[in-house]
N, C-alpha and C positions, 0 to 999 in steps of 0.2 A: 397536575402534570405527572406524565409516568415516564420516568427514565427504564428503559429495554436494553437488551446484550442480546448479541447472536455470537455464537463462538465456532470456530470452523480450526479442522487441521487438513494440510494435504501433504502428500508425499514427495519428497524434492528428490530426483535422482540427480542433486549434485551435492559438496562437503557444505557445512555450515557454513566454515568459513567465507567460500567461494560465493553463495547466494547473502550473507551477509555484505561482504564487500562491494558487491556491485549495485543489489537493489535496497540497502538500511544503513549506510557505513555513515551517509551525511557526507561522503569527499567526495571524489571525481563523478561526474554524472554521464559523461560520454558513453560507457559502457551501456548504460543504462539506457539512455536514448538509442542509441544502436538496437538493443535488443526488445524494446518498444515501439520500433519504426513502426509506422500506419495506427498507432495508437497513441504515443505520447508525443505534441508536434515541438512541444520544447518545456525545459522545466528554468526556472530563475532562482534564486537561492540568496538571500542576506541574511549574513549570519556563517559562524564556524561549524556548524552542524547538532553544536548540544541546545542546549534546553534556550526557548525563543529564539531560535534560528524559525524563520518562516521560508516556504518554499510556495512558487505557483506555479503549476503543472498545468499548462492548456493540454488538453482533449481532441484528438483527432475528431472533428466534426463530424463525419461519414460515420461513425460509429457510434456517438451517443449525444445526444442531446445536450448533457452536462456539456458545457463549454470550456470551464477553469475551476481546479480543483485547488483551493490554497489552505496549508496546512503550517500550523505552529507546532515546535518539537515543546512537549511537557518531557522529557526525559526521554535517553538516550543512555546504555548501558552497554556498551561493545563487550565487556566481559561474559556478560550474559547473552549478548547476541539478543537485546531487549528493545525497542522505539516504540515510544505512545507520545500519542499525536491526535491534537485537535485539526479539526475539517472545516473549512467552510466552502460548497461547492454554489457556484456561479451558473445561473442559464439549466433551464432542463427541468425535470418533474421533481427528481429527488430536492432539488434547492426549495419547491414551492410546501413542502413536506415534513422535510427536518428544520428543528429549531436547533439543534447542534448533533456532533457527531465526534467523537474520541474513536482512536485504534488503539490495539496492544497489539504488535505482531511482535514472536519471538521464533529462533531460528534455533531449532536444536540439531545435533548430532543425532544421526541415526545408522550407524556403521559407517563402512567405506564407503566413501562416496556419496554418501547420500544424507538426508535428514528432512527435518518435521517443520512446516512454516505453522506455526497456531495463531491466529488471528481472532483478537473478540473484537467488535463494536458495540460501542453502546453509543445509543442516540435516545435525540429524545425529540416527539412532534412537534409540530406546530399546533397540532389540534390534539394536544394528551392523549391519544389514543396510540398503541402499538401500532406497528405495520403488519402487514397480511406475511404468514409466509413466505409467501411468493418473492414479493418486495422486500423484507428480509434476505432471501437467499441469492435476490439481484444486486443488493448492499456487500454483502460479502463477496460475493464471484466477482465484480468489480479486481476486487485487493488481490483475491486468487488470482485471476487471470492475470494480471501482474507481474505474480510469481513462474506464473508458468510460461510466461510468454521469457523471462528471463532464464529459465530452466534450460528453455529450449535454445536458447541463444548460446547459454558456457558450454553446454553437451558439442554444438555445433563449432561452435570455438575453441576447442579446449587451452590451445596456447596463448589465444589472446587477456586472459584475465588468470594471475596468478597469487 
């Protein structure tokens, strides 16, 4: 078996703190929901948010295949603006594919206003072999788009999450 990583950074134009709190904090998810409308149709959460806290994240349907994403917190570091997290995703091509799936997303400062989401996965087949690029880079943009779609929500918001 071959465990793989793909590791991705993008550009946040909002504070760390602010993209922390809404989309890694582990507490209120409403923000979250809001700013994932037509893509996240509800998330559920047992647990306080640190380490084995599991969350299930259904999947707007219209959108991908994947149906339900459920995730265990392995660590959780607000000081660092740090969450890794096991995956198990429900329905769809990626579930018939991976045999597991870890994140590291961390959320750095990068001046005013802005900062760095750095994101690796590592996963591993069902059939030991790596993924194709491609499929890789479908793996991550998942998580990014995420981000961005949260991005775009505080910028539009700016009063509503402080």
């Amino acid at each position: 078996m071959v465990a793989c990583s793909v590791t991705e950074e993008c550009q946040v134009a909002v504070s760390a703190d602010l993209l922390w709190k809404v989309a890694f904090s582990g507490g209120d998810n409403s923000t979250l929901l809001k700013a994932c409308a037509g893509m996240i149709d509800s998330i559920d959460v047992e647990g306080d948010g640190g380490p084995g806290t599991v969350g299930t994240m259904k999947i707007n349907p219209a959108l991908s295949d994947n149906k339900v994403l459920k995730t265990r917190v392995l660590e959780r570091d607000a000081a660092a603006r740090m969450v890794r997290s096991e995956h198990v995703i429900e329905g769809g091509k990626m579930a018939e594919v991976l045999k597991s799936q870890v994140t590291e997303i961390t959320v750095v400062p990068a001046g005013e206003g802005a900062c760095i989401a750095k994101i690796t996965v590592e996963y591993e087949c069902i059939n030991g072999e790596p993924l194709s690029p491609e499929v890789e880079a479908k793996l991550v943009n998942g998580y990014l788009g995420l981000i961005k779609k949260v991005e775009k929500y505080i910028v539009a918001h700016p009063g509503e999450v402080a």
